[in-house]
MMTF fields as JSON, N, C-alpha, C and O atoms, coordinates in Angstrom:
{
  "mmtfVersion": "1.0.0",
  "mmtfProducer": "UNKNOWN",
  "numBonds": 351,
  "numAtoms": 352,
  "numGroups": 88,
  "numChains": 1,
  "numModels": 1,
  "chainsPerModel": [1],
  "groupsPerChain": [88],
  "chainIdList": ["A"],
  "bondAtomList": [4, 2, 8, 6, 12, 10, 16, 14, 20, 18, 24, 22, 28, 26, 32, 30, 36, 34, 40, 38, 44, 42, 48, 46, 52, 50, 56, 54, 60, 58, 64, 62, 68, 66, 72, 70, 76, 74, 80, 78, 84, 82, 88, 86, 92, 90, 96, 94, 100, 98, 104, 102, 108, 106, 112, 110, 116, 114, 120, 118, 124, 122, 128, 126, 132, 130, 136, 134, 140, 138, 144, 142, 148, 146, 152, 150, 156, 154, 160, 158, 164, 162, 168, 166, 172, 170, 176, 174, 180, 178, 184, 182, 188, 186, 192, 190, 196, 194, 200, 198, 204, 202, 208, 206, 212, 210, 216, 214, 220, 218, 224, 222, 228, 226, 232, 230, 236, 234, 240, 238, 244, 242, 248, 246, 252, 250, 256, 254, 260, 258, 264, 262, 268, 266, 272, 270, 276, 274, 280, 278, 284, 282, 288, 286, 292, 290, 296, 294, 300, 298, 304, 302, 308, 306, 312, 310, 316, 314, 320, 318, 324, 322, 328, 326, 332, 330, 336, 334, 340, 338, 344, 342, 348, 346],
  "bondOrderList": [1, 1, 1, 1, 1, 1, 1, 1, 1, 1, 1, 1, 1, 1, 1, 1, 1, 1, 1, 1, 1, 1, 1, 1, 1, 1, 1, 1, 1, 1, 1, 1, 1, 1, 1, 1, 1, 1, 1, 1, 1, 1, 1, 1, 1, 1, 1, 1, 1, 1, 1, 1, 1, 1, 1, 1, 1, 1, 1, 1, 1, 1, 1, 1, 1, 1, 1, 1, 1, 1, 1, 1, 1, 1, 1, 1, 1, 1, 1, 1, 1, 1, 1, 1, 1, 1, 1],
  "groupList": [{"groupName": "UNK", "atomNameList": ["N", "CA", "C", "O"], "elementList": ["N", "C", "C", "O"], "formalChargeList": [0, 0, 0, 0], "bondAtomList": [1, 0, 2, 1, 3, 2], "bondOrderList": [1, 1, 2], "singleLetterCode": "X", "chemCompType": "L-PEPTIDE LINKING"}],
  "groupTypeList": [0, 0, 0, 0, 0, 0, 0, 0, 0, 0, 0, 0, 0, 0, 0, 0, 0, 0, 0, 0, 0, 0, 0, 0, 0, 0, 0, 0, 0, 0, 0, 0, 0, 0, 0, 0, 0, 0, 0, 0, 0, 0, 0, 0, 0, 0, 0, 0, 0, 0, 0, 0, 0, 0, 0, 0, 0, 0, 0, 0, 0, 0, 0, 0, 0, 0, 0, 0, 0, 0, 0, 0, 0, 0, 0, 0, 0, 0, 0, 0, 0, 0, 0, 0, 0, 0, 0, 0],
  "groupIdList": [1, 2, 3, 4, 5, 6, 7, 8, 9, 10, 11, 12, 13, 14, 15, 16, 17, 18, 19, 20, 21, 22, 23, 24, 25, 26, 27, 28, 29, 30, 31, 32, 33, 34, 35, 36, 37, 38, 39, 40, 41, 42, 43, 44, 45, 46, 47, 48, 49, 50, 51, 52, 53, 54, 55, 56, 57, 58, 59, 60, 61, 62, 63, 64, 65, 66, 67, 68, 69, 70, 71, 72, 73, 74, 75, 76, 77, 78, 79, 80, 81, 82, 83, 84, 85, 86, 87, 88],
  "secStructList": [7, 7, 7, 7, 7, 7, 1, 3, 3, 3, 3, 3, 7, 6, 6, 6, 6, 6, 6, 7, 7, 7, 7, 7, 1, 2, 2, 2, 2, 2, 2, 2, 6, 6, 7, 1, 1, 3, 3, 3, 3, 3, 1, 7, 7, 7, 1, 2, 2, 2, 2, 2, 2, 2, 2, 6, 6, 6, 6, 6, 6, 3, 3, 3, 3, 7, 7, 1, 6, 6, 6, 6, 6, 6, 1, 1, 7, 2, 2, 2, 2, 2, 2, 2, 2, 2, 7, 7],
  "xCoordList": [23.279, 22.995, 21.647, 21.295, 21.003, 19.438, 19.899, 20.818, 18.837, 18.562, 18.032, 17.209, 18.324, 18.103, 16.234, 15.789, 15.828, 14.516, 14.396, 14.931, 13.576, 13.527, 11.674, 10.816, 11.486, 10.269, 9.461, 8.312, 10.048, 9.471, 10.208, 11.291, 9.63, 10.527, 10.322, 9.307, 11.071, 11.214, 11.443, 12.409, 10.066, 10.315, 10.396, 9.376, 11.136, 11.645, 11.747, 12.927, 10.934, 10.659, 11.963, 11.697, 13.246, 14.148, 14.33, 14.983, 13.641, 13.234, 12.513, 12.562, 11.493, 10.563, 11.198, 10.896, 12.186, 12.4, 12.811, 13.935, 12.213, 12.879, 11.952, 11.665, 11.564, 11.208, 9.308, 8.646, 8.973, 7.221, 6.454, 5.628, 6.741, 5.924, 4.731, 4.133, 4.453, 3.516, 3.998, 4.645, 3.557, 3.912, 3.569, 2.405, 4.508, 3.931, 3.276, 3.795, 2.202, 1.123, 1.018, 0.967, 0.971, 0.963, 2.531, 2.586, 3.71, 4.651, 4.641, 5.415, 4.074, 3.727, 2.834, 2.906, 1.833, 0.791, 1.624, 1.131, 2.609, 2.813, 3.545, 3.1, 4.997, 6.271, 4.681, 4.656, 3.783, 3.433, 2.227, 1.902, 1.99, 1.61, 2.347, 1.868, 3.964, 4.811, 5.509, 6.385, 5.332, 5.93, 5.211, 4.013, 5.83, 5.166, 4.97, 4.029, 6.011, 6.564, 6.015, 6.083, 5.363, 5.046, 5.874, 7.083, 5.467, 5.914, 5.582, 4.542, 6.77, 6.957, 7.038, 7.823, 5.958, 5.991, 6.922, 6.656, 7.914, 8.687, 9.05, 9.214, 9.104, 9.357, 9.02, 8.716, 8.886, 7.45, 6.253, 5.355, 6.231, 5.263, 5.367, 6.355, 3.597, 3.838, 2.72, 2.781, 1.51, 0.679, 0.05, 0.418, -1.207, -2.123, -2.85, -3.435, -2.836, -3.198, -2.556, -3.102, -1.474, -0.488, -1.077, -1.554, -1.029, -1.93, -2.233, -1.834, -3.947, -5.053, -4.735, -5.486, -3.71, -3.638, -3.188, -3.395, -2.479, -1.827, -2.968, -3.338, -3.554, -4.796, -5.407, -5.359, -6.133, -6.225, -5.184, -5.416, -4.148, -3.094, -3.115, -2.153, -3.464, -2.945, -3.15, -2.222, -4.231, -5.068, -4.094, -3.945, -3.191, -1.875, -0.786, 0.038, -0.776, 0.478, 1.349, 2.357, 0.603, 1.472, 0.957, -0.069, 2.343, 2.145, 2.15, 1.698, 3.079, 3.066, 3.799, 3.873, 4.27, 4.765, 5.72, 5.373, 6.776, 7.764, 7.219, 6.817, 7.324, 7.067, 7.682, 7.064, 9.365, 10.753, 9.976, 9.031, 10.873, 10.879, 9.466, 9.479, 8.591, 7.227, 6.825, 5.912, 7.626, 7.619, 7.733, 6.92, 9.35, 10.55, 10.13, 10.099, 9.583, 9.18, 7.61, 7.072, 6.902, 5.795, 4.662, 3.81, 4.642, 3.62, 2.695, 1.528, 3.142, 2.083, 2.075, 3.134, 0.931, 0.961, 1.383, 0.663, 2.343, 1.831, 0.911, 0.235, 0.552, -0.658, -2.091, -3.088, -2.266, -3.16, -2.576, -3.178, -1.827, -0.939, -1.313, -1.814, -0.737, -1.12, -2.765, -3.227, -3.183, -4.913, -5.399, -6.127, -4.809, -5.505, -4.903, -5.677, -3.674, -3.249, -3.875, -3.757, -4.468, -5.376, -6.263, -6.617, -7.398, -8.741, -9.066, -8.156, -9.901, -10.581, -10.797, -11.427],
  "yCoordList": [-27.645, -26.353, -25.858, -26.236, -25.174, -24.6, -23.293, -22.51, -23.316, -21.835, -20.658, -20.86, -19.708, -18.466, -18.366, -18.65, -17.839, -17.202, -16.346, -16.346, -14.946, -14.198, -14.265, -14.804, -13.805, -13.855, -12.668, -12.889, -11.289, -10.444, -8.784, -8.365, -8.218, -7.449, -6.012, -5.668, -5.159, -3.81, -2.631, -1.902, -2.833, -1.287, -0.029, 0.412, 0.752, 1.975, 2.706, 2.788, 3.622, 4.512, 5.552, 6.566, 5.484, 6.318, 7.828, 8.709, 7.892, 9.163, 10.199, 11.415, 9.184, 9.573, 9.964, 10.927, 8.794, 8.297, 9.845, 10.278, 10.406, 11.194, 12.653, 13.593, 12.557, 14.136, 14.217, 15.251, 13.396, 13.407, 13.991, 14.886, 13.45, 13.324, 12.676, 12.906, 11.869, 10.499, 9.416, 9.389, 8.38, 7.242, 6.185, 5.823, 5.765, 5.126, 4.049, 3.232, 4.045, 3.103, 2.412, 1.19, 2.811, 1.877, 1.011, -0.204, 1.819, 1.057, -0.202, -1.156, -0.106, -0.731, -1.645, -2.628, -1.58, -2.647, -3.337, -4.414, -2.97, -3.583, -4.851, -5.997, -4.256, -5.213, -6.624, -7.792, -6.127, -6.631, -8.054, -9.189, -7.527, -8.873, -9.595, -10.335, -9.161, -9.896, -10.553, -11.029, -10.82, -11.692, -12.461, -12.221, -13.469, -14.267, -14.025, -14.585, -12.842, -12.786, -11.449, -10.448, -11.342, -9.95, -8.643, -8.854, -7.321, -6.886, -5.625, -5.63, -4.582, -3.329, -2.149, -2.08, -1.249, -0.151, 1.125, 1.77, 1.732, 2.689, 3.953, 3.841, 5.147, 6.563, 6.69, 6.06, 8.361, 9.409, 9.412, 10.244, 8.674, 8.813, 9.883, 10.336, 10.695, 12.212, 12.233, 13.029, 11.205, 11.526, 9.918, 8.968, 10.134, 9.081, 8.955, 7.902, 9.903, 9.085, 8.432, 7.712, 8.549, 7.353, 6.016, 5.3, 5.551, 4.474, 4.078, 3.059, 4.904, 4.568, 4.327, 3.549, 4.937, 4.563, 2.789, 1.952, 2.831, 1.122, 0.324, -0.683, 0.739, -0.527, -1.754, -2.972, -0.718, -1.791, -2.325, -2.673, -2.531, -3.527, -4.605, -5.352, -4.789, -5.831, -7.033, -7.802, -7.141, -8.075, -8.692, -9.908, -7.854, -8.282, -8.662, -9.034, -8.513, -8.793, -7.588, -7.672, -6.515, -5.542, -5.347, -4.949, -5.889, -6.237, -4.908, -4.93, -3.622, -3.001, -1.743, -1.718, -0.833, 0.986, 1.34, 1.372, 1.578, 2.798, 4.255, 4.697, 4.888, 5.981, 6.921, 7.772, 6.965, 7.365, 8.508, 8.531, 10.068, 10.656, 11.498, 12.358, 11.015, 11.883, 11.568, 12.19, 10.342, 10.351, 11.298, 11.886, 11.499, 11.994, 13.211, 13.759, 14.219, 15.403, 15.857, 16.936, 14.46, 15.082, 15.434, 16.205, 14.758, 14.674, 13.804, 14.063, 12.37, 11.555, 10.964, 10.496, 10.994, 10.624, 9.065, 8.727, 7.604, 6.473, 6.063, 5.221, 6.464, 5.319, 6.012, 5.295, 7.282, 6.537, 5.628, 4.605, 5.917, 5.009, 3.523, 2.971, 2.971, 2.078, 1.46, 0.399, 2.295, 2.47, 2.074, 1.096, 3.234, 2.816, 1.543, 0.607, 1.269, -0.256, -1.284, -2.435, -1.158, -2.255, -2.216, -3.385, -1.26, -1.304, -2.055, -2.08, -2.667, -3.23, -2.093, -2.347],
  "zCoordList": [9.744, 10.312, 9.77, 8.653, 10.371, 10.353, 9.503, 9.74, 8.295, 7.837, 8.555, 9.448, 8.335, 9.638, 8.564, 7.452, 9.733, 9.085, 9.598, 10.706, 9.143, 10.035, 10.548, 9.849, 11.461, 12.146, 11.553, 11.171, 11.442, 11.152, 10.327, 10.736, 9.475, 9.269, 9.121, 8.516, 9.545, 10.014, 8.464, 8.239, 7.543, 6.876, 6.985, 7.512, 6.732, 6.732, 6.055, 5.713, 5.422, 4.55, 4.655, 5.301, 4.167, 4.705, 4.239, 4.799, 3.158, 2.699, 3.372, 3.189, 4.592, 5.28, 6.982, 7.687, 7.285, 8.658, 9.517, 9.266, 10.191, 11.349, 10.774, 11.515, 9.203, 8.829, 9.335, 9.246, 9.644, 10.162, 8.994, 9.178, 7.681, 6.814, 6.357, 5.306, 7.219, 7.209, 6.531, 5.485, 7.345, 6.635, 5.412, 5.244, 4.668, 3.431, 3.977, 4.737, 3.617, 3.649, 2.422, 2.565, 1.295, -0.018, 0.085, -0.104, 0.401, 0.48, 1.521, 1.443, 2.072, 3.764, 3.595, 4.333, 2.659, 2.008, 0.676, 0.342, -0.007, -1.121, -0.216, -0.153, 0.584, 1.296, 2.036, 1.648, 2.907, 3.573, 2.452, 2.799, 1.535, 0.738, -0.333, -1.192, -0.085, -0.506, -0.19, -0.913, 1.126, 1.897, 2.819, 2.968, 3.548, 4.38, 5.463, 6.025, 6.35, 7.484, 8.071, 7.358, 9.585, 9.512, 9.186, 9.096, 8.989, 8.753, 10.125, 10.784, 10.326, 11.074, 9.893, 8.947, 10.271, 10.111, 10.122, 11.136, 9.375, 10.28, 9.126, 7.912, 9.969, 8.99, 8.335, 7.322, 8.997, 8.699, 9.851, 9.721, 10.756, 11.64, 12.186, 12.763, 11.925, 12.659, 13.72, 14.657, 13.555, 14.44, 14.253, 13.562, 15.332, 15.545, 14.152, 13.899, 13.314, 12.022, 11.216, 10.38, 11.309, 10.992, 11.314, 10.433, 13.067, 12.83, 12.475, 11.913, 12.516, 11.995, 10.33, 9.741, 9.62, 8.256, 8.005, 7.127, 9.312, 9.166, 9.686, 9.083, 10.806, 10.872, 10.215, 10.388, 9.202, 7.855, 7.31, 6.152, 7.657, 7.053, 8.297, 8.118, 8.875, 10.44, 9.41, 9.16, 8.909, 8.247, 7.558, 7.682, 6.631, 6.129, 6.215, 5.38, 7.833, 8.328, 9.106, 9.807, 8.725, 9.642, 10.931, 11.483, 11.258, 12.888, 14.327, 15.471, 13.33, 14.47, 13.775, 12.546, 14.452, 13.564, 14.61, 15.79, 14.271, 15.328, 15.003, 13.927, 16.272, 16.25, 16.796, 17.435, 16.62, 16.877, 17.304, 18.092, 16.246, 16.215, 17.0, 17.88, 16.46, 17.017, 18.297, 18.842, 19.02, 20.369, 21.118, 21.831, 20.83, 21.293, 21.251, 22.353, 19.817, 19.943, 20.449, 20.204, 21.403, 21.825, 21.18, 21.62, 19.921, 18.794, 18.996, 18.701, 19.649, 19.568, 21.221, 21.639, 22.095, 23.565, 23.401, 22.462, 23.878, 23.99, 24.534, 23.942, 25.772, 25.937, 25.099, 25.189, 24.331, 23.445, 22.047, 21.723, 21.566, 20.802, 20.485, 19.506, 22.074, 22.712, 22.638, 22.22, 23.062, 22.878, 21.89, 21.723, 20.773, 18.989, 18.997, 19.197, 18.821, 18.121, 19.031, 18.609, 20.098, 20.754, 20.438, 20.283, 20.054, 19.255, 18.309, 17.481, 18.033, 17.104, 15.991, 14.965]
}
């Protein structure tokens, strides 16, 4: 039988998740050069600078950010969202 691997993995600042505090970024850079596997961004996202704070991690492996809550309450538009995380 095959060992499971996982492809990628989903941090969650849960202290953070749902209250739109911003997101840990040092926590988000530590998980992401300790491992091999990309990593997801999640809680505390309150705005498009959130993002832009993860950007400079792609390099590391962070592959991508939920942005639950601040969707849902109309904080952050997707398609610019969308936009920033396609930018160079």
């Amino acid at each position: 039988m095959a060992a499971w691997k996982p492809v990628a993995l989903i941090y969650t600042d849960i202290s953070r998740d749902g209250v739109k505090t911003g997101v840990n970024v040092e926590a988000t850079r530590a998980l992401a050069e300790a491992v091999s596997v990309p990593v997801i961004a999640s809680g505390g996202v309150r705005s498009l600078e959130d993002i832009r704070a993860l950007k400079p991690l792609q390099p590391l492996g962070v592959i991508g950010v939920i942005i639950g809550r601040a969707l849902y309450d109309g904080l952050i538009d997707l398609t610019e969202a969308i936009h920033l995380a396609q930018t160079p």
